[in-house]
SEVEX-423114 format. One record per residue (C-alpha): residue number from 1; x, y, z. Coordinates in Angstrom, 3 decimals, padded with zeros to 6 digits. Layout:
+-----+----------+----------+----------+
! num !     east !    north !       up !
+-----+----------+----------+----------+
! NUM !        X !        Y !        Z !
...
+-----+----------+----------+----------+
END
This chain:
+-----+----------+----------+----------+
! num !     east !    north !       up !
+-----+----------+----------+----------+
!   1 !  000.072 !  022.945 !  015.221 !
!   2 !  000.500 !  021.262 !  011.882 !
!   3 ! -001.964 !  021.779 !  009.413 !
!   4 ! -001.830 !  018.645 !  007.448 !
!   5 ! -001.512 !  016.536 !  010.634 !
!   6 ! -005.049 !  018.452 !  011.939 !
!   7 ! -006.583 !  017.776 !  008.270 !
!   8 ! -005.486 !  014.124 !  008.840 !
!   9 ! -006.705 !  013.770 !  012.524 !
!  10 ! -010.275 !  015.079 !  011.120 !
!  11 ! -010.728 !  012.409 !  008.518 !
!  12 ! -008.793 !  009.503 !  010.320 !
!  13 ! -010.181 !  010.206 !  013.773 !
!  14 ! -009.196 !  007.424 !  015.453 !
!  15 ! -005.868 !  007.060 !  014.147 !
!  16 ! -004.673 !  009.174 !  017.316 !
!  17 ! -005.948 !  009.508 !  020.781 !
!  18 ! -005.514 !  012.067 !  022.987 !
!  19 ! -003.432 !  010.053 !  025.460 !
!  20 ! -001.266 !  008.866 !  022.156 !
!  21 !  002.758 !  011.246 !  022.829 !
!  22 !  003.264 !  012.697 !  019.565 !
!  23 !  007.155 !  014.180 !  018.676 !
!  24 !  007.682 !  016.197 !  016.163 !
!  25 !  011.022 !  015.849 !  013.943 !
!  26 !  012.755 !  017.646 !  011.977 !
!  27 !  011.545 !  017.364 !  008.282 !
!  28 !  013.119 !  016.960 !  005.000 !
!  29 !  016.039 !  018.009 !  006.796 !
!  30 !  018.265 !  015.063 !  004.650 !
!  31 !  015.199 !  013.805 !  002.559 !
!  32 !  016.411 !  013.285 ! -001.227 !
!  33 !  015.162 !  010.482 ! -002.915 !
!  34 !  018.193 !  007.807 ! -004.651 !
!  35 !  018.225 !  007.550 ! -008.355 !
!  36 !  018.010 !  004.462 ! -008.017 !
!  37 !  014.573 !  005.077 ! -006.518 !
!  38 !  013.518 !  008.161 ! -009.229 !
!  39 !  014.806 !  005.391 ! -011.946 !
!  40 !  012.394 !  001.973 ! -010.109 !
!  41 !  009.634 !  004.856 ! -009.494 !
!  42 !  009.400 !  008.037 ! -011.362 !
!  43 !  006.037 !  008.412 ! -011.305 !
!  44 !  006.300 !  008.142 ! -007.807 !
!  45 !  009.495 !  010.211 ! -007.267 !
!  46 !  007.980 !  012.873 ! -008.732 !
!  47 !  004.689 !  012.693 ! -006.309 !
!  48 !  006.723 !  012.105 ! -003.760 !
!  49 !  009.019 !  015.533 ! -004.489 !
!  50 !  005.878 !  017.750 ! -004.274 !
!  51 !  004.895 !  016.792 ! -001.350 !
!  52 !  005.059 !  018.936 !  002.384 !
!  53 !  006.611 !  016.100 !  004.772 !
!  54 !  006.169 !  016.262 !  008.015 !
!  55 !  008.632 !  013.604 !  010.255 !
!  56 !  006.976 !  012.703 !  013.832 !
!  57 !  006.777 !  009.826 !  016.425 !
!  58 !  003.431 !  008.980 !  017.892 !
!  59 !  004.667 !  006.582 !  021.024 !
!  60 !  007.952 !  006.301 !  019.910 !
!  61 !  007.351 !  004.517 !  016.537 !
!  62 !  008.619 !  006.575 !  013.420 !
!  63 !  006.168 !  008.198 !  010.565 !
!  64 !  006.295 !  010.149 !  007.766 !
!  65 !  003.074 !  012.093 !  006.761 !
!  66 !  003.313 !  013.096 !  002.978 !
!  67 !  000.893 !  015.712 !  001.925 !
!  68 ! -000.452 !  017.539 ! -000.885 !
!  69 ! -003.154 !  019.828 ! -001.920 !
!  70 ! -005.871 !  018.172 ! -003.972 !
!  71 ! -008.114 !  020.013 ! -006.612 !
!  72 ! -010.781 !  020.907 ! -003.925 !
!  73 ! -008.387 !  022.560 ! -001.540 !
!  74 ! -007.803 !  020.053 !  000.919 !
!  75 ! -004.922 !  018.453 !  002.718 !
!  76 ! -004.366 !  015.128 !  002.026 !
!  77 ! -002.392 !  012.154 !  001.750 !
!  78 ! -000.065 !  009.157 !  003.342 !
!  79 !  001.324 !  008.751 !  006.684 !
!  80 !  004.096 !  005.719 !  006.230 !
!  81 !  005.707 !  003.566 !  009.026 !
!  82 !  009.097 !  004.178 !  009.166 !
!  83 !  010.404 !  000.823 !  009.853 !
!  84 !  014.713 !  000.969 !  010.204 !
!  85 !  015.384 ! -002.590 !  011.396 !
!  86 !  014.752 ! -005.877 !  009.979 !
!  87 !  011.255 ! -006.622 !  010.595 !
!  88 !  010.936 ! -010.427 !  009.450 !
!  89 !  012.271 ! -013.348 !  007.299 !
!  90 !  010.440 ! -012.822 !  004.259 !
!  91 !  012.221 ! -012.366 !  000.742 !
!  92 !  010.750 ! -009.247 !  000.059 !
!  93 !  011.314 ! -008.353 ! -003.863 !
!  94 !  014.471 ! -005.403 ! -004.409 !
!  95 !  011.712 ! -003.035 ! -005.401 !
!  96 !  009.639 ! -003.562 ! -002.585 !
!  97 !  012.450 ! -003.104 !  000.144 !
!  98 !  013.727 !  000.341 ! -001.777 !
!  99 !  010.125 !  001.445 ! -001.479 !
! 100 !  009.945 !  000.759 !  002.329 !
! 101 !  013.786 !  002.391 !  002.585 !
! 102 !  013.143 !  005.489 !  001.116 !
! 103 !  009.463 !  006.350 !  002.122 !
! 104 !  008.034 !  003.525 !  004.073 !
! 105 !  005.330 !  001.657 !  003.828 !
! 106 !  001.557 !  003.316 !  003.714 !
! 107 ! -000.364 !  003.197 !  007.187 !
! 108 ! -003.205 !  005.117 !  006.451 !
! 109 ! -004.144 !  006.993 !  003.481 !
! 110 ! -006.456 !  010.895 !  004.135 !
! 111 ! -009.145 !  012.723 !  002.139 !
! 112 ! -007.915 !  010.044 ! -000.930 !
! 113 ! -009.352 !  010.027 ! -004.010 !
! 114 ! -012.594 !  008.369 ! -005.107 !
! 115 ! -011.282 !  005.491 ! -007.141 !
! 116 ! -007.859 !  004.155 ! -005.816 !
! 117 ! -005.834 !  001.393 ! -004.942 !
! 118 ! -005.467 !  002.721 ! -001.530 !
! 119 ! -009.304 !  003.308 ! -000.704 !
! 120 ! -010.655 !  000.797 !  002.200 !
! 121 ! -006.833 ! -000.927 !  003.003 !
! 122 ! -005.836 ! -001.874 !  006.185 !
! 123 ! -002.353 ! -001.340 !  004.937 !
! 124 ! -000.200 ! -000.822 !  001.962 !
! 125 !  003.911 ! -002.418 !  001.880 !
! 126 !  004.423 ! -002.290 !  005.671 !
! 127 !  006.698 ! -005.047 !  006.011 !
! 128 !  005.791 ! -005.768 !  010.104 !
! 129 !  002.092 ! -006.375 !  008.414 !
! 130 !  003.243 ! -008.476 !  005.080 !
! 131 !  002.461 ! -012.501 !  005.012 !
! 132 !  003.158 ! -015.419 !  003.010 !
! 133 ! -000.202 ! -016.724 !  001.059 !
! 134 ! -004.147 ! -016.022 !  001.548 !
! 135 ! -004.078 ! -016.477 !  005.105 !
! 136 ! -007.208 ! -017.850 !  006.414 !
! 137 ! -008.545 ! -018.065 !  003.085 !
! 138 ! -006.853 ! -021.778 !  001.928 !
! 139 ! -009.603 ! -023.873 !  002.672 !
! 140 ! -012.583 ! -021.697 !  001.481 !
! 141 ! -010.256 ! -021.261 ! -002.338 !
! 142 ! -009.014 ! -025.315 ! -002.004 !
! 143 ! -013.210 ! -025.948 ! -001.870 !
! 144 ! -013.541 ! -023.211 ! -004.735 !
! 145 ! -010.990 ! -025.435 ! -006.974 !
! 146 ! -013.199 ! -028.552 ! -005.946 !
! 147 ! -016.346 ! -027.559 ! -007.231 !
! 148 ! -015.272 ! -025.910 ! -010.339 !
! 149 ! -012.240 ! -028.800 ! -010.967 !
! 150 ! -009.769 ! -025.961 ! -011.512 !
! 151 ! -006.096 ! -026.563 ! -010.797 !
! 152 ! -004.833 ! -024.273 ! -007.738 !
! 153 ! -001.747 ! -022.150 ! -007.724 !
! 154 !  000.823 ! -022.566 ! -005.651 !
! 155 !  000.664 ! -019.556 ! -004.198 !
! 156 !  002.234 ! -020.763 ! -000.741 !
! 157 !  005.826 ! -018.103 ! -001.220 !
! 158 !  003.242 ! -015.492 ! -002.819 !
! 159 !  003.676 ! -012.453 !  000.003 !
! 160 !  001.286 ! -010.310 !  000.750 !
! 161 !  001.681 ! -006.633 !  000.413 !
! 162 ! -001.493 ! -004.719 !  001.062 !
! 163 ! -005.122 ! -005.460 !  002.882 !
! 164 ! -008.327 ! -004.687 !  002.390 !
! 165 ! -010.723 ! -004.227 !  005.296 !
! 166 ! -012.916 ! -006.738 !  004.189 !
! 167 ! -010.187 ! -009.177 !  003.943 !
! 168 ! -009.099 ! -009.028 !  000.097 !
! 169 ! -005.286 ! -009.551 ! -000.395 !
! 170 ! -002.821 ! -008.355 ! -002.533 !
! 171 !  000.207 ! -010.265 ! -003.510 !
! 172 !  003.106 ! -010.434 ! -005.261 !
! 173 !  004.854 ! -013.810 ! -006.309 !
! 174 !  008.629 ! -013.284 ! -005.690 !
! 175 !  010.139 ! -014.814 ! -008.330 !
! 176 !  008.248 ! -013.597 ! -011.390 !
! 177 !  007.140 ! -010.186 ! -008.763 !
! 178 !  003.569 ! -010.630 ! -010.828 !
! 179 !  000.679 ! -009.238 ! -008.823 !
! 180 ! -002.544 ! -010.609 ! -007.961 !
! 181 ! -005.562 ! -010.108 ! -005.849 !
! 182 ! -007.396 ! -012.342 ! -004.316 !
! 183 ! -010.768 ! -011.568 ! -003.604 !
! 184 ! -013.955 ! -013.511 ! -002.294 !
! 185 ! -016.197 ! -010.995 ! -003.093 !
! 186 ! -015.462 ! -007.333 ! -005.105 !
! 187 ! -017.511 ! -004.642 ! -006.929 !
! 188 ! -014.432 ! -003.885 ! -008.485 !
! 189 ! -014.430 ! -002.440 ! -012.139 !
! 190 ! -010.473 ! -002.909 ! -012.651 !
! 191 ! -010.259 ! -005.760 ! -012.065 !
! 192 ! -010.553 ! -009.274 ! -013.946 !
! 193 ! -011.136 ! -012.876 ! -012.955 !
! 194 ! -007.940 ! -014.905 ! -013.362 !
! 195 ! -008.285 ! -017.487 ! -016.168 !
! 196 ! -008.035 ! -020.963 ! -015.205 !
! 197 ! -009.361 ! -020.183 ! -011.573 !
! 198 ! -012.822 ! -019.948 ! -009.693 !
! 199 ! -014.798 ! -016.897 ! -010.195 !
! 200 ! -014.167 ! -014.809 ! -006.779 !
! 201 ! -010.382 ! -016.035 ! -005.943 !
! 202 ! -007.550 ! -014.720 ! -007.975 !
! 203 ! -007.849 ! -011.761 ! -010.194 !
! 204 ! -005.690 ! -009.189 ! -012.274 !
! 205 ! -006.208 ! -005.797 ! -012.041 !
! 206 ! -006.204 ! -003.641 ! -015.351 !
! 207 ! -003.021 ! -002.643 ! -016.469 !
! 208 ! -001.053 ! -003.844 ! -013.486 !
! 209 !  001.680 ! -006.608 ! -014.417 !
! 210 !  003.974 ! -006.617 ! -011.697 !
! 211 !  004.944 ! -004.446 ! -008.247 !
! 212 !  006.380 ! -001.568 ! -009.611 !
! 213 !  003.231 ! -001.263 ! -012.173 !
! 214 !  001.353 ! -001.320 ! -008.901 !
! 215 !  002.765 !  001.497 ! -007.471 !
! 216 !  003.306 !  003.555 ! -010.040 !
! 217 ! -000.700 !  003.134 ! -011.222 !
! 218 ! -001.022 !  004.246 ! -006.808 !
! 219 !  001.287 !  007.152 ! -007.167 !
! 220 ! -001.013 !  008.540 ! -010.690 !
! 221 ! -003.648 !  008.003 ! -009.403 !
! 222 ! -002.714 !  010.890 ! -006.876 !
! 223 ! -001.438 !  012.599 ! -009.020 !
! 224 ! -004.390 !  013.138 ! -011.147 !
! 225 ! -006.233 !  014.732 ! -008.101 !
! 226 ! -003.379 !  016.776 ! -006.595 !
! 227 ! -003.059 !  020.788 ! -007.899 !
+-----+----------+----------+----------+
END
């Protein structure tokens, strides 16, 4: 039995079913982050070195659960999809693919903090999950540019990174790797409306210029609640 894995199976219940085969690995056996990696990341790298990792298969897909102690004694943290092969044809940005290389790319996030980027996502990086554009969202933010005559982006090659339950989306464009979110609705406090655009389609979020700012503002806001 693995402590962290029990703590995660309490708060993410249905993550793992009784019927699920789960294989343990061995762990951290040849796990050293590149410097290339500490140099992109080092807020990051340096969350990511404190960790306890635990390496497992549940039904013969790859995972990595990262864990650490938070400031009210409990387990928590990431379990990542190890994904070795190319997944699809999307030009992922060089920072994004040494994320997903070196620790994956976030499944599910347990006992999280209060306020983070990760809270209520569907996913976080995983590149079998990424898309190009708003998905089903075109025609409701084409009628959104209508009625407020605002110019749309062209955000057709912008990929999308990480989902919200709810169906917010946040993307990168590849060329300039600027981040936005697209939201119809939000109670956000980080966040701003994008100028230029209808209220309730593409935002900013405080302090958060491109991917790597994205991660690293992830990665400290862990951080801040880890002992």
């Amino acid at each position: 039995m693995n402590k962290d894995l029990e703590s995660f199976k309490k708060d993410i219940s249905w993550f793992i079913n009784p019927s699920d085969k789960v294989e343990f690995l061995d762990s951290k056996k040849d796990f050293v982050l590149s410097n290339n990696f500490k140099n992109t990341f080092p807020i990051l790298a340096e969350h990511i070195e404190q960790a306890r990792i635990l390496d497992l298969k549940i039904n013969d897909q790859l995972f990595k659960l990262f864990s650490w102690t938070s400031k009210d004694n409990l387990s928590c943290g990431w379990l990542t999809k190890i994904e070795n092969e190319k997944i699809s044809d999307l030009k992922l940005i060089d920072e994004h693919k040494l994320l997903l290389k070196e620790i994956g790319g976030i499944q599910e996030s347990y006992n999280q903090p209060e306020e983070s980027l990760c809270n209520n996502q569907s996913y976080m990086f995983i590149e079998s999950e990424c898309s190009l554009g708003i998905g089903d969202w075109d025609e409701y933010y084409e009628e959104m540019c209508n009625e407020e005559v605002n110019q749309s982006i062209d955000f057709k090659q912008y990929i999308c990174f990480v989902e919200e339950a709810n169906g917010n989306l946040t993307l990168y464009n590849p060329l300039t790797k600027e981040v936005f979110l697209f939201a119809h609705d939000h109670c956000f406090e980080n966040v701003e409306f994008l100028e230029n655009q209808p209220e309730y389609t593409f935002h900013k979020i405080n302090n958060v210029i491109n991917f790597v700012d994205y991660v690293e503002t992830l990665a400290s806001e862990w951080k801040n609640e880890i002992k």
